[in-house]
PyMOL Python script that loads the backbone (N, CA, C, O; Angstrom):
from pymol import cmd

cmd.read_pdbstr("""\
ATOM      1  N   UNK A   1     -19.494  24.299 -12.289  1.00  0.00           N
ATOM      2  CA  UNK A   1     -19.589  25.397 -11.348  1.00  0.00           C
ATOM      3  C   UNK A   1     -18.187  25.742 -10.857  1.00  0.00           C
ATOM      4  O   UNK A   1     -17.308  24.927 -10.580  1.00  0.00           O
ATOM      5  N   UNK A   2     -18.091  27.348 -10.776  1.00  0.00           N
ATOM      6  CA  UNK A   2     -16.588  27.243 -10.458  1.00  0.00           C
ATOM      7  C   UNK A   2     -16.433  27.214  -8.900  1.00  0.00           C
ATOM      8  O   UNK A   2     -17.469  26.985  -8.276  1.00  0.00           O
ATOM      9  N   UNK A   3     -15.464  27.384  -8.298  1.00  0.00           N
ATOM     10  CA  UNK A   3     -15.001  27.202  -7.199  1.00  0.00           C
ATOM     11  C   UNK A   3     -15.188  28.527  -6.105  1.00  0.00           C
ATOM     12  O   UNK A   3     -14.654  29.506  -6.625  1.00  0.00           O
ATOM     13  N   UNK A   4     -15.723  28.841  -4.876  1.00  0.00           N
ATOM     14  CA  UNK A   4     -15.226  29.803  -4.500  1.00  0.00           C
ATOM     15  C   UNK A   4     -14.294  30.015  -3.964  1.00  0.00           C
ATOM     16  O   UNK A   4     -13.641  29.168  -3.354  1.00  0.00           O
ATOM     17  N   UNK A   5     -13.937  31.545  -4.101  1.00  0.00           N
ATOM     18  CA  UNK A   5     -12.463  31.754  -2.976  1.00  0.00           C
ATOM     19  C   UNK A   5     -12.643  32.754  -1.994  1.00  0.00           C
ATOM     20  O   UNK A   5     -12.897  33.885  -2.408  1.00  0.00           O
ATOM     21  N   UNK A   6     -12.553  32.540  -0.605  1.00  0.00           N
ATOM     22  CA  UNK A   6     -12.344  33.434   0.434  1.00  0.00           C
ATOM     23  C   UNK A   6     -10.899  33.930   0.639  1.00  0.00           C
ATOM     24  O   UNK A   6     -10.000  33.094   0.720  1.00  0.00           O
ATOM     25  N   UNK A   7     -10.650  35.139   0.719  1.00  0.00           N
ATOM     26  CA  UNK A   7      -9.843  35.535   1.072  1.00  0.00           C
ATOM     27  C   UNK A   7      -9.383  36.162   2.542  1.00  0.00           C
ATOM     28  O   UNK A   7      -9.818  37.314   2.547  1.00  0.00           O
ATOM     29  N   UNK A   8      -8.841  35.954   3.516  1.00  0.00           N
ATOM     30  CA  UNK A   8      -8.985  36.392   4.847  1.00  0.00           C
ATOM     31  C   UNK A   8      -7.049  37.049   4.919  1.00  0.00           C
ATOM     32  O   UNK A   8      -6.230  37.059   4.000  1.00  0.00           O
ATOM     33  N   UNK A   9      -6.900  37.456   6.190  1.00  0.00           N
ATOM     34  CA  UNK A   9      -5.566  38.655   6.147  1.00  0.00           C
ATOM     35  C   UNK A   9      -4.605  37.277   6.326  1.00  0.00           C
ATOM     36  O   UNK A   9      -3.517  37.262   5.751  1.00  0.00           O
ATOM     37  N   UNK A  10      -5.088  35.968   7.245  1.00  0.00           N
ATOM     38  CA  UNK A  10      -3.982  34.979   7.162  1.00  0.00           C
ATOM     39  C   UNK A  10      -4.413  33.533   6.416  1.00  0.00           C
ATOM     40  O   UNK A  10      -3.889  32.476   6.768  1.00  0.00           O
ATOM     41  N   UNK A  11      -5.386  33.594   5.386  1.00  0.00           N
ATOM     42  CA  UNK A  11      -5.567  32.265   4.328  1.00  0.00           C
ATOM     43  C   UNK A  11      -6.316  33.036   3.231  1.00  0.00           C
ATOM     44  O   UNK A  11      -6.689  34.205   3.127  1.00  0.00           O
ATOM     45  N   UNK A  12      -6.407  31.819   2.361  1.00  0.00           N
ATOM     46  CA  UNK A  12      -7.249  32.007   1.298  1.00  0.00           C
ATOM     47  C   UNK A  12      -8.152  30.149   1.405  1.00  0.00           C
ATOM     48  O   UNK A  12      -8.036  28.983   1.784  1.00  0.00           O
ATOM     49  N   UNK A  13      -8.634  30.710   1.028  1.00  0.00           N
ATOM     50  CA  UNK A  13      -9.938  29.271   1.394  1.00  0.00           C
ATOM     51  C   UNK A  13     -10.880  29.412   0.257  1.00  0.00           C
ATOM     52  O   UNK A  13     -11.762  30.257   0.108  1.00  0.00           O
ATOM     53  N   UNK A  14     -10.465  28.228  -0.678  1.00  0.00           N
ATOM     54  CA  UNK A  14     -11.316  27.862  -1.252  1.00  0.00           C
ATOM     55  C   UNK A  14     -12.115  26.624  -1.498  1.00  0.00           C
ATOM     56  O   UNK A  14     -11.616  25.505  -1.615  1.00  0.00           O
ATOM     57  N   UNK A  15     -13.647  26.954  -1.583  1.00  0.00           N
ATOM     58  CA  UNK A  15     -14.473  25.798  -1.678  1.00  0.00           C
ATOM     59  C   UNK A  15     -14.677  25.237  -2.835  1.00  0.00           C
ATOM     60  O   UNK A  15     -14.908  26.039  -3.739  1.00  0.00           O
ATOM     61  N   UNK A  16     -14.671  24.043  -3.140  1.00  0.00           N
ATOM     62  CA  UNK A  16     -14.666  23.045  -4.144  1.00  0.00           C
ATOM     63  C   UNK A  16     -15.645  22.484  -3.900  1.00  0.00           C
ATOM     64  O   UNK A  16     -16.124  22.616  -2.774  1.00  0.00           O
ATOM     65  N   UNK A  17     -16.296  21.645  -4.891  1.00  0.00           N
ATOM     66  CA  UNK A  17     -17.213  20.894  -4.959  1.00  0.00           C
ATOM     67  C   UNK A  17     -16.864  19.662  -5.003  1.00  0.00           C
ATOM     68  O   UNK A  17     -15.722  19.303  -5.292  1.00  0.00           O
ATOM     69  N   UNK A  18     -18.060  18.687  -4.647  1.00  0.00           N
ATOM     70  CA  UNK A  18     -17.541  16.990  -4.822  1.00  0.00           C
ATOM     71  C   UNK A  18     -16.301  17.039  -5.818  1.00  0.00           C
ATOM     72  O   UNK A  18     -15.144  17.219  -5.439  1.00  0.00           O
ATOM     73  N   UNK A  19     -16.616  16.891  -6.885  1.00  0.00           N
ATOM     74  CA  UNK A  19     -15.845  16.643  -7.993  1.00  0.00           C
ATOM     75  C   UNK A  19     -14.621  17.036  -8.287  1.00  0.00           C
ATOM     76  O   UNK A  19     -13.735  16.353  -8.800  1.00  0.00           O
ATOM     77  N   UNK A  20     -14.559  18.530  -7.846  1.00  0.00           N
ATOM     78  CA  UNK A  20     -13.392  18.989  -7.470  1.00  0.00           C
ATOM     79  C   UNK A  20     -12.296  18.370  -6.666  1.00  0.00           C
ATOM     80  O   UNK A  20     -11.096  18.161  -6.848  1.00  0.00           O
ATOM     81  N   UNK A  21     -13.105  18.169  -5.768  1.00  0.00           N
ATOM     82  CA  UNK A  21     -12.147  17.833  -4.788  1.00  0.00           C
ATOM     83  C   UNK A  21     -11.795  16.216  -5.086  1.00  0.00           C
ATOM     84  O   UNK A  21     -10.631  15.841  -4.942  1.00  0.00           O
ATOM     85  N   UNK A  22     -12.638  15.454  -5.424  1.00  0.00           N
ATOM     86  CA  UNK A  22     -12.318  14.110  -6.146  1.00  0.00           C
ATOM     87  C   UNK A  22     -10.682  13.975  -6.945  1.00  0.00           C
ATOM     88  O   UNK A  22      -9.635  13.368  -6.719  1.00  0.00           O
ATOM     89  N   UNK A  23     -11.213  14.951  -8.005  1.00  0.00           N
ATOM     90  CA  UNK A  23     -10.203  14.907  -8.788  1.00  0.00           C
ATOM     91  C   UNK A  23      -8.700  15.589  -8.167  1.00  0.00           C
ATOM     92  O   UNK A  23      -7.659  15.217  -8.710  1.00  0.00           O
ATOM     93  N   UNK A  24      -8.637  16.470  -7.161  1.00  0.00           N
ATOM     94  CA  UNK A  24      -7.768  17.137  -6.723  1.00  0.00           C
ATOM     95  C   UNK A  24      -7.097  15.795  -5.822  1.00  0.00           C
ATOM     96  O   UNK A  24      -5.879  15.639  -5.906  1.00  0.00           O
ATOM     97  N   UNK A  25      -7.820  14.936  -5.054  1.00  0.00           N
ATOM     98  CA  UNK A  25      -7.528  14.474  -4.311  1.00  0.00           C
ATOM     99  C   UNK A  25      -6.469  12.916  -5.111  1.00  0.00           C
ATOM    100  O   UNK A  25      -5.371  12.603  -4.652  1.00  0.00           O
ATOM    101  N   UNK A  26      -7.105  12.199  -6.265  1.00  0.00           N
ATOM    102  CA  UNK A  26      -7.008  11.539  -6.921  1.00  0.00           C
ATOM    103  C   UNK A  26      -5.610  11.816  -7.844  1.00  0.00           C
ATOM    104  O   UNK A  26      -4.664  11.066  -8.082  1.00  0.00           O
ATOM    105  N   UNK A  27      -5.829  12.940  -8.181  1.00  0.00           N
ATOM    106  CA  UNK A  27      -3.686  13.670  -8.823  1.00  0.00           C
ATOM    107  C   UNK A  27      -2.970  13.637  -8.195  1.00  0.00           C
ATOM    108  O   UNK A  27      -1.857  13.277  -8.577  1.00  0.00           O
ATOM    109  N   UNK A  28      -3.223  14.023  -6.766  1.00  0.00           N
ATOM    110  CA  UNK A  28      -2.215  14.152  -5.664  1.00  0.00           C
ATOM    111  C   UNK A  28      -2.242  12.713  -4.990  1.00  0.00           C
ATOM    112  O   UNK A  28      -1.360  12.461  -4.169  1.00  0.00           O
ATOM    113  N   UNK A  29      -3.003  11.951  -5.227  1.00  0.00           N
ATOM    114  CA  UNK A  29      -2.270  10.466  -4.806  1.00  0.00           C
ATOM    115  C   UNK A  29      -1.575   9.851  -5.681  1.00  0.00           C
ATOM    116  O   UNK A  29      -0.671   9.116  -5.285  1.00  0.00           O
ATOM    117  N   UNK A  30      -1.816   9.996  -7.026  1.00  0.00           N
ATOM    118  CA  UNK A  30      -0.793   9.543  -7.969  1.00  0.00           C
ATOM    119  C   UNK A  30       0.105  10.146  -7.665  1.00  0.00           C
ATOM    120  O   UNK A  30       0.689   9.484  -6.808  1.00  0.00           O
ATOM    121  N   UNK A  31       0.787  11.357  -7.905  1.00  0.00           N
ATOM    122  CA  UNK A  31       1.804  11.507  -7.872  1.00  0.00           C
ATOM    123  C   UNK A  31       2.456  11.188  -6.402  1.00  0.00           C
ATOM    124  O   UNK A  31       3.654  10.919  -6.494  1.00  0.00           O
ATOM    125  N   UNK A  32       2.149  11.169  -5.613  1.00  0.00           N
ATOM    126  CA  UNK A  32       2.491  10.309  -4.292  1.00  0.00           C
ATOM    127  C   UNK A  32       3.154   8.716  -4.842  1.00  0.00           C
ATOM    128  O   UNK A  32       4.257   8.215  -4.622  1.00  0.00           O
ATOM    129  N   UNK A  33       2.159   8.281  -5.509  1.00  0.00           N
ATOM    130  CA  UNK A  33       2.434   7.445  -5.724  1.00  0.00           C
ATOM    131  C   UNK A  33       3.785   6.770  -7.078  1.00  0.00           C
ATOM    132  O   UNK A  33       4.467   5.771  -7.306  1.00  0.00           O
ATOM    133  N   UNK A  34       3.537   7.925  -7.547  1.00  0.00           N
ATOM    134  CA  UNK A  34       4.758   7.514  -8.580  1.00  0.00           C
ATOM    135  C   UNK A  34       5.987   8.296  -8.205  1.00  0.00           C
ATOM    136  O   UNK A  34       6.917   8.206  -9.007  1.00  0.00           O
ATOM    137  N   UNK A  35       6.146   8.940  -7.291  1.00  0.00           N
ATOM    138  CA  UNK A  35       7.161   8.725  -6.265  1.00  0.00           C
ATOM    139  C   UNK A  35       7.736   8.171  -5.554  1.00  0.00           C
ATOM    140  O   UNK A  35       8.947   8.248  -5.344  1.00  0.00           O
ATOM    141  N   UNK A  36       6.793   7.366  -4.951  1.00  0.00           N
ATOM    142  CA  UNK A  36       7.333   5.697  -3.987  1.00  0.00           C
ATOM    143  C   UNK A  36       8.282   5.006  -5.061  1.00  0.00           C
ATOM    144  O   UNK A  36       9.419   4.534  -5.045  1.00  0.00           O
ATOM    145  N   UNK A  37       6.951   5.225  -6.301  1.00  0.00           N
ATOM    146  CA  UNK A  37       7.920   3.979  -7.593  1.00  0.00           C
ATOM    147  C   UNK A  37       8.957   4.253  -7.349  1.00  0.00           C
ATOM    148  O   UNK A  37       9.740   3.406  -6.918  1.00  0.00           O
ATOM    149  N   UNK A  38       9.372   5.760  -7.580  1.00  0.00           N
ATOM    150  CA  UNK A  38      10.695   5.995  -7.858  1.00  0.00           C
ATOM    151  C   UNK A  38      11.469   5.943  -7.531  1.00  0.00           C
ATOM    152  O   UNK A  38      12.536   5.860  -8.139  1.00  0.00           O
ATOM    153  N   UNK A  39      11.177   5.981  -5.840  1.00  0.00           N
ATOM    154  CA  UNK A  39      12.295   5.964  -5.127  1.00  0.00           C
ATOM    155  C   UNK A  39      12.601   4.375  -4.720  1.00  0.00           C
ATOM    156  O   UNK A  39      13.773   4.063  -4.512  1.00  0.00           O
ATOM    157  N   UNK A  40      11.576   3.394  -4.610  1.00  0.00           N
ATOM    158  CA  UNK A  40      11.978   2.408  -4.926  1.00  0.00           C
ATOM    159  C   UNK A  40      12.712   1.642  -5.763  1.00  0.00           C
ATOM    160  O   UNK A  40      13.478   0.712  -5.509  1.00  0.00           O
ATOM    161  N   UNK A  41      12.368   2.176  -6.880  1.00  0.00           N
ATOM    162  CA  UNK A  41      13.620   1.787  -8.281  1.00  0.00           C
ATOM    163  C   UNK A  41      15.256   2.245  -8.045  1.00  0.00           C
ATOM    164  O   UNK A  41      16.333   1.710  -8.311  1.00  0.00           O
ATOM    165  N   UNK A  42      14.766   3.769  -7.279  1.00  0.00           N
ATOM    166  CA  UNK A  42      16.445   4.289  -7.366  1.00  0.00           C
ATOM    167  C   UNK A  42      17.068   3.434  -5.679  1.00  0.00           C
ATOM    168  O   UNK A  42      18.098   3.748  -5.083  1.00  0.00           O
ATOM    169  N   UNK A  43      16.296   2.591  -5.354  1.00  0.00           N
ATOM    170  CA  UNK A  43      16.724   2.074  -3.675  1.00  0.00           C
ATOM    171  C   UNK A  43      17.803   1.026  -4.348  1.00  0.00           C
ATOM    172  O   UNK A  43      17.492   0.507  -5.419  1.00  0.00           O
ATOM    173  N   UNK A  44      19.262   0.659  -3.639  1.00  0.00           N
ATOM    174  CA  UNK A  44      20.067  -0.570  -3.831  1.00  0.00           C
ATOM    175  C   UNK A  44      19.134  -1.708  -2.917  1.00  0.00           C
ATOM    176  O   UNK A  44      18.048  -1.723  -2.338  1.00  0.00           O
ATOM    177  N   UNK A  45      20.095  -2.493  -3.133  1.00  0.00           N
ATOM    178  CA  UNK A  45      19.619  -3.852  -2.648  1.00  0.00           C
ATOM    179  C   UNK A  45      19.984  -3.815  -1.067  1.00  0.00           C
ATOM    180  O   UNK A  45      19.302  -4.531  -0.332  1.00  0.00           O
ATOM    181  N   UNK A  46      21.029  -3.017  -0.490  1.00  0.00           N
ATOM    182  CA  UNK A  46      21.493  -3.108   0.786  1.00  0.00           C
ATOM    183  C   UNK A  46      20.438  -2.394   0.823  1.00  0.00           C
ATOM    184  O   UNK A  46      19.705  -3.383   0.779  1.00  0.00           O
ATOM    185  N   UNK A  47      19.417  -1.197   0.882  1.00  0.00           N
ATOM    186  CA  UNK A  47      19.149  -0.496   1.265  1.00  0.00           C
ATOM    187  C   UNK A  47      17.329  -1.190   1.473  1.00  0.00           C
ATOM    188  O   UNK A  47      16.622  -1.176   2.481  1.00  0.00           O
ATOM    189  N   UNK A  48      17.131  -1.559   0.539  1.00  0.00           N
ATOM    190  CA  UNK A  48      15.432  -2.632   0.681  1.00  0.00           C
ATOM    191  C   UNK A  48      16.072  -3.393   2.235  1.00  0.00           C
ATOM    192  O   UNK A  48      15.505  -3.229   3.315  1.00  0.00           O
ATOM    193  N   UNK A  49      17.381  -4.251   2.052  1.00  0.00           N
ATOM    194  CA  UNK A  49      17.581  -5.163   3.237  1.00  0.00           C
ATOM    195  C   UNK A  49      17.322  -4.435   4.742  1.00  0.00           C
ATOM    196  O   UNK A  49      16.881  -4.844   5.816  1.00  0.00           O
ATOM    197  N   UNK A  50      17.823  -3.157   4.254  1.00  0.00           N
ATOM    198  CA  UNK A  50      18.040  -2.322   5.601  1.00  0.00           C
ATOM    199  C   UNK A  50      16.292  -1.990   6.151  1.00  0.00           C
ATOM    200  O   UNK A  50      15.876  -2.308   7.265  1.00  0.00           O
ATOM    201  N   UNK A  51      15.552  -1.372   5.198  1.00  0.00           N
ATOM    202  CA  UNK A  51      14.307  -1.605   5.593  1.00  0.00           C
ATOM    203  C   UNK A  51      13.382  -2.504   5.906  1.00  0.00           C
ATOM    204  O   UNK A  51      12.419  -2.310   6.648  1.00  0.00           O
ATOM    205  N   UNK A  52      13.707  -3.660   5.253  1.00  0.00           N
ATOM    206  CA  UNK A  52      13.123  -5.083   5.305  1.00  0.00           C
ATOM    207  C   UNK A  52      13.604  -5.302   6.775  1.00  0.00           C
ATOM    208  O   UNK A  52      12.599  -5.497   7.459  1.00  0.00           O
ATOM    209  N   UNK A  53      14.708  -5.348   7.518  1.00  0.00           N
ATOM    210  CA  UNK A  53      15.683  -5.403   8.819  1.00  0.00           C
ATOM    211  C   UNK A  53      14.706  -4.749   9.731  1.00  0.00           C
ATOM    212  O   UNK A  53      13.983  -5.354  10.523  1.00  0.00           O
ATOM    213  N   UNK A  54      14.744  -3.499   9.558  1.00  0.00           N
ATOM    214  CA  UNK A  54      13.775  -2.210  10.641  1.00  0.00           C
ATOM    215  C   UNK A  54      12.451  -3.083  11.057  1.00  0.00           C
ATOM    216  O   UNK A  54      12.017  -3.306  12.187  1.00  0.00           O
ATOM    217  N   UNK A  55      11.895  -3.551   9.649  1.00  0.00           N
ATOM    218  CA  UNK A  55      10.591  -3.804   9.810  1.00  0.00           C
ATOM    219  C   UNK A  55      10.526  -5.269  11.295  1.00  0.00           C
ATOM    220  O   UNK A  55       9.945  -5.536  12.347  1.00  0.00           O
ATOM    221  N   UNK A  56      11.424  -5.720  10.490  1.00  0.00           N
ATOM    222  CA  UNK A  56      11.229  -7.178  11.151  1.00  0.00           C
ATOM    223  C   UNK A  56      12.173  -7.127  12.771  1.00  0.00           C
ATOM    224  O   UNK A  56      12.152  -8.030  13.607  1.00  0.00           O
ATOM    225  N   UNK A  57      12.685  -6.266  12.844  1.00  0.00           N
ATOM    226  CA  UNK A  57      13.147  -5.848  14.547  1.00  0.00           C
ATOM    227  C   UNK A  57      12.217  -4.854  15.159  1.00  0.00           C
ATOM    228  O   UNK A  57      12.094  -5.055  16.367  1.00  0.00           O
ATOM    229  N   UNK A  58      11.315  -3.540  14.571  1.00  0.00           N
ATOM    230  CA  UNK A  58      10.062  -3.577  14.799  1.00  0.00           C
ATOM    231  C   UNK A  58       9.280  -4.559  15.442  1.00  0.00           C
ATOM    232  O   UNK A  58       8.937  -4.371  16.610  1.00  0.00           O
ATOM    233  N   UNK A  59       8.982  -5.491  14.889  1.00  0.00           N
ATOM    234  CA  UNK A  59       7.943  -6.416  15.165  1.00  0.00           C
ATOM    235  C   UNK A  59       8.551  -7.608  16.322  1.00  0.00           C
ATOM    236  O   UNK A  59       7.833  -8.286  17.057  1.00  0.00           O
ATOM    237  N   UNK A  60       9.736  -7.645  16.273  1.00  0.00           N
ATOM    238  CA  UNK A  60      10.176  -8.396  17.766  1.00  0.00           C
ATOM    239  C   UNK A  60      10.129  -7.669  18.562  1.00  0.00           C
ATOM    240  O   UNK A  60       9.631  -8.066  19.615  1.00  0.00           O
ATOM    241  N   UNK A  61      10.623  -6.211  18.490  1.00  0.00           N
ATOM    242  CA  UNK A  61      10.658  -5.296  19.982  1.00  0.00           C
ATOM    243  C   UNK A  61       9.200  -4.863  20.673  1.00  0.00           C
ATOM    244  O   UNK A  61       8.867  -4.628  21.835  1.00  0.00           O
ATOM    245  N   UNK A  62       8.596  -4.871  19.587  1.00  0.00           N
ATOM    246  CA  UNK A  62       6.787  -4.503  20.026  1.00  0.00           C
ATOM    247  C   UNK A  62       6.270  -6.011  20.351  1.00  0.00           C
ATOM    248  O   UNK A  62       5.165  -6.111  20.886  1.00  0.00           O
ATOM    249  N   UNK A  63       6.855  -6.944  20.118  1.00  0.00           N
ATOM    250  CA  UNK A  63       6.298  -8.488  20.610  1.00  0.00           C
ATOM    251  C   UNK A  63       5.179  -8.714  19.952  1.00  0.00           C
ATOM    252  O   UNK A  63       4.054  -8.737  20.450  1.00  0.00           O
ATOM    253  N   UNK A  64       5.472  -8.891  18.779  1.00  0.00           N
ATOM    254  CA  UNK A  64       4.211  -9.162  17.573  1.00  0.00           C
ATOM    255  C   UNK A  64       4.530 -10.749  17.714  1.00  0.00           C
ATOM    256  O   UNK A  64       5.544 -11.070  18.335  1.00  0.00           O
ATOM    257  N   UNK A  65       3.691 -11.751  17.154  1.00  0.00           N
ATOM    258  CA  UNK A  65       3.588 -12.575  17.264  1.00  0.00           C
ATOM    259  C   UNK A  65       3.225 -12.912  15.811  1.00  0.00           C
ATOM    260  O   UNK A  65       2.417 -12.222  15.191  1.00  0.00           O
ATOM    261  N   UNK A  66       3.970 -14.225  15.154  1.00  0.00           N
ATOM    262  CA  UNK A  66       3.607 -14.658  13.653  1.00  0.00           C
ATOM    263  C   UNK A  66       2.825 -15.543  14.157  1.00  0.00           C
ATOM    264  O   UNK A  66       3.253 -16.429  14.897  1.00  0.00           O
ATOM    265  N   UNK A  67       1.311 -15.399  13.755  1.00  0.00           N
ATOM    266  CA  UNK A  67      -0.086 -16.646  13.943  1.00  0.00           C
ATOM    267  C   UNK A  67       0.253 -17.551  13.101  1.00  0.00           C
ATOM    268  O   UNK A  67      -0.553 -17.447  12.176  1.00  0.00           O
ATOM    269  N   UNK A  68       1.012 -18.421  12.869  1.00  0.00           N
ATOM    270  CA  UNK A  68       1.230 -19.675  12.337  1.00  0.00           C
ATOM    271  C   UNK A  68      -0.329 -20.051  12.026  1.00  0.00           C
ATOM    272  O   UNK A  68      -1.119 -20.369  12.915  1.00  0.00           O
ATOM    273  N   UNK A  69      -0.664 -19.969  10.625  1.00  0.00           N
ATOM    274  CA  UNK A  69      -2.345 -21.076  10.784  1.00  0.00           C
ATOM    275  C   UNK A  69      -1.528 -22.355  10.033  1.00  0.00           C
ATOM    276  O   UNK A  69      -0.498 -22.385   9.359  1.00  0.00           O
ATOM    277  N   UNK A  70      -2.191 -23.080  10.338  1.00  0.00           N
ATOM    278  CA  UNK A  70      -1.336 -24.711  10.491  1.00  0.00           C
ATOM    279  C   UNK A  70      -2.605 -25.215   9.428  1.00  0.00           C
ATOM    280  O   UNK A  70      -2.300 -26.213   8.776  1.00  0.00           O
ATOM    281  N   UNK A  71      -3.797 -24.737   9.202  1.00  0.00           N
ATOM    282  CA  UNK A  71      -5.012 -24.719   8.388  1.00  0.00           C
ATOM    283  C   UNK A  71      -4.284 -24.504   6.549  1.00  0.00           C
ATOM    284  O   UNK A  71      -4.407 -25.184   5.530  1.00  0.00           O
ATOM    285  N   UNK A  72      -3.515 -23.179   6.878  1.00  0.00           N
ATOM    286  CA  UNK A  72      -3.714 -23.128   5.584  1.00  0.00           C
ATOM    287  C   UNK A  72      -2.883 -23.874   4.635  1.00  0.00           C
ATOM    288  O   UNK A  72      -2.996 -23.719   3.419  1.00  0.00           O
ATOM    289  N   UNK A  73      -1.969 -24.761   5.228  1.00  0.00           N
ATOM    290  CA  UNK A  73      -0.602 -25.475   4.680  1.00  0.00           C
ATOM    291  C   UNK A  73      -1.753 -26.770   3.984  1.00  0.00           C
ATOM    292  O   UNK A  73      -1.692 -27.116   2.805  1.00  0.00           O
ATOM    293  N   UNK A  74      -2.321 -27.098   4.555  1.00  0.00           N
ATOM    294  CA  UNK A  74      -3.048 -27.894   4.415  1.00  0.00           C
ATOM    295  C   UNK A  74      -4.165 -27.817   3.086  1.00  0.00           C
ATOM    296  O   UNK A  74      -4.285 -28.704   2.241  1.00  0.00           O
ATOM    297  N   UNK A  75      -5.072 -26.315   3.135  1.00  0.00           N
ATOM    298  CA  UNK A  75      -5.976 -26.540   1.883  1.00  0.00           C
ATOM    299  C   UNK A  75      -4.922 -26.290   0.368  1.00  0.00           C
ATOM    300  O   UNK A  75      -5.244 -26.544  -0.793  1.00  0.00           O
ATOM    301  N   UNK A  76      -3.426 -25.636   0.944  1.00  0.00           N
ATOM    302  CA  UNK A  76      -2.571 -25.864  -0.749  1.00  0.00           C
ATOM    303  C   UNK A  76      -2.441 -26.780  -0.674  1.00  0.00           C
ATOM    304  O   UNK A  76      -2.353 -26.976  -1.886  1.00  0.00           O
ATOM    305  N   UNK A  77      -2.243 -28.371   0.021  1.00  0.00           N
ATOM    306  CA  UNK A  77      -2.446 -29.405  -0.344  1.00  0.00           C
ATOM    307  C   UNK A  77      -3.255 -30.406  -0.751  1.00  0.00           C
ATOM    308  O   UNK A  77      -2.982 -31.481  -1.285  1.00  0.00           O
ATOM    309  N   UNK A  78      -4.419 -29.858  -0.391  1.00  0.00           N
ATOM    310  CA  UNK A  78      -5.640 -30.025  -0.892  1.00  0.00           C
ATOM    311  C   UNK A  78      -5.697 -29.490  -2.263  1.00  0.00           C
ATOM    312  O   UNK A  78      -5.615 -30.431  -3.052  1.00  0.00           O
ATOM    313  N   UNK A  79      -5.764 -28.787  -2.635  1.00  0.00           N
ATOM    314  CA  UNK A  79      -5.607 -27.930  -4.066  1.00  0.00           C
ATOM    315  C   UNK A  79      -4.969 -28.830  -5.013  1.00  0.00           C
ATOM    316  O   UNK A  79      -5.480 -29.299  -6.030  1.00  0.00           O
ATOM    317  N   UNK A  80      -3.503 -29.067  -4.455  1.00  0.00           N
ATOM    318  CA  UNK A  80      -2.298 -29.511  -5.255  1.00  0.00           C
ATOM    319  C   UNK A  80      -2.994 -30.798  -5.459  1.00  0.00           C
ATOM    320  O   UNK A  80      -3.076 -31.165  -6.631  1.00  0.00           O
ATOM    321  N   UNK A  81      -3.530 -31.584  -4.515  1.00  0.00           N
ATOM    322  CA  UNK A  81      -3.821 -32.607  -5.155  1.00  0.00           C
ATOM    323  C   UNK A  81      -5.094 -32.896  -5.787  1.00  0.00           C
ATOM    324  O   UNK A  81      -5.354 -33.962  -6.346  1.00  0.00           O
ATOM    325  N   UNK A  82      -5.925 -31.844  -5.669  1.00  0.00           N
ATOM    326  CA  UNK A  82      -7.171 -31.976  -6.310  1.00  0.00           C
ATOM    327  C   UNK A  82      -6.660 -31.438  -8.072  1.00  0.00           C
ATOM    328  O   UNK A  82      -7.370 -31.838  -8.994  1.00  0.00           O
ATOM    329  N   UNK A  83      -5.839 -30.844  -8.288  1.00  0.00           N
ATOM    330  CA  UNK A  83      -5.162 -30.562  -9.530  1.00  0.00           C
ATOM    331  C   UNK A  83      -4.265 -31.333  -9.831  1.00  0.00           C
ATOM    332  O   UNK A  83      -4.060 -31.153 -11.032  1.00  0.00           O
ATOM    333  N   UNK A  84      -3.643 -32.045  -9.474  1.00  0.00           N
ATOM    334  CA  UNK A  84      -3.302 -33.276 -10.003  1.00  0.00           C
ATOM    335  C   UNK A  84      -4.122 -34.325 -10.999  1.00  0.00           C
ATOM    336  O   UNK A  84      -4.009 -34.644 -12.183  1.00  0.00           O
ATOM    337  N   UNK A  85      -5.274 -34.810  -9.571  1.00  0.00           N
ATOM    338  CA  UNK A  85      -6.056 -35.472 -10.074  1.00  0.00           C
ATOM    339  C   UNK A  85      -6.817 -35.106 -11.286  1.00  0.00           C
ATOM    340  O   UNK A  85      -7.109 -35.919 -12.164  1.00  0.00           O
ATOM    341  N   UNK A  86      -7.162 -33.716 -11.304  1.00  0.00           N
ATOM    342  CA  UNK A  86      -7.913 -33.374 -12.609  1.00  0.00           C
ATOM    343  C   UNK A  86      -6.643 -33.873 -14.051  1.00  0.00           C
ATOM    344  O   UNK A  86      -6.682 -34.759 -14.905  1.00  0.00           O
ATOM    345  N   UNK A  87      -5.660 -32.818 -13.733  1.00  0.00           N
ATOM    346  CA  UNK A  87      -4.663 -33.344 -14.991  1.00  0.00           C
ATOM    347  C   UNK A  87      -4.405 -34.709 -15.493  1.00  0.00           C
ATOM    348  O   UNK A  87      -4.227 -34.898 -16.696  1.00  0.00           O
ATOM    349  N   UNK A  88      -4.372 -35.857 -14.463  1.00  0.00           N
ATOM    350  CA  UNK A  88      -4.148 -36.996 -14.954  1.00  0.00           C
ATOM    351  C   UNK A  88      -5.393 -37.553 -15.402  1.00  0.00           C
ATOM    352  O   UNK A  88      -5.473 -38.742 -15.710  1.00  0.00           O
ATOM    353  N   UNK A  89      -6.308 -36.817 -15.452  1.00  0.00           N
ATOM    354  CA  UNK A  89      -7.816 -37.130 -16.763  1.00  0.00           C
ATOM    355  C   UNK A  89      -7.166 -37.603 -17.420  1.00  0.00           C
ATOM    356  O   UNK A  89      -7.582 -38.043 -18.492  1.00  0.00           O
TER     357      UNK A  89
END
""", "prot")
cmd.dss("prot")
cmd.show_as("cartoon", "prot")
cmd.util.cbc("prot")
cmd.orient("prot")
């Protein structure tokens, strides 16, 4: 089914259907997205640091707090040694 189009003196408005708009919506996040790539690839290394920096003085000035779980140090050691034990079968 095709699409309609309204035309008014300050838009044009057109209606799409599910699918339409699926797919419209779905191109335009890729290419969103293979833009980030890109500009990530073309980023130096000072320049990741510089954002990596923002982020993490962000999060002291807003008084974020790192939840230390003290739990999970524990089941990779559990793991590690339950895989041990299997290997030395």
């Amino acid at each position: 089914m095709a699409s309609e189009v309204f035309v008014f003196p300050h838009a044009i408005i057109m209606i799409m259907n599910n699918d339409e708009i699926r797919f419209h919506l779905r191109d335009r996040w890729k290419a969103v997205e293979e833009i980030e790539r890109q500009e990530l690839r073309a980023m130096s290394l000072e320049e990741h640091w510089q954002k990596l920096n923002a982020i993490v003085r962000f999060a002291i000035e807003t008084g974020m707090e790192n939840e230390d779980d003290d739990g999970e140090m524990e089941v990779y050691m559990r793991w590690a040694k339950l895989k041990g034990a299997y290997e030395t079968r």
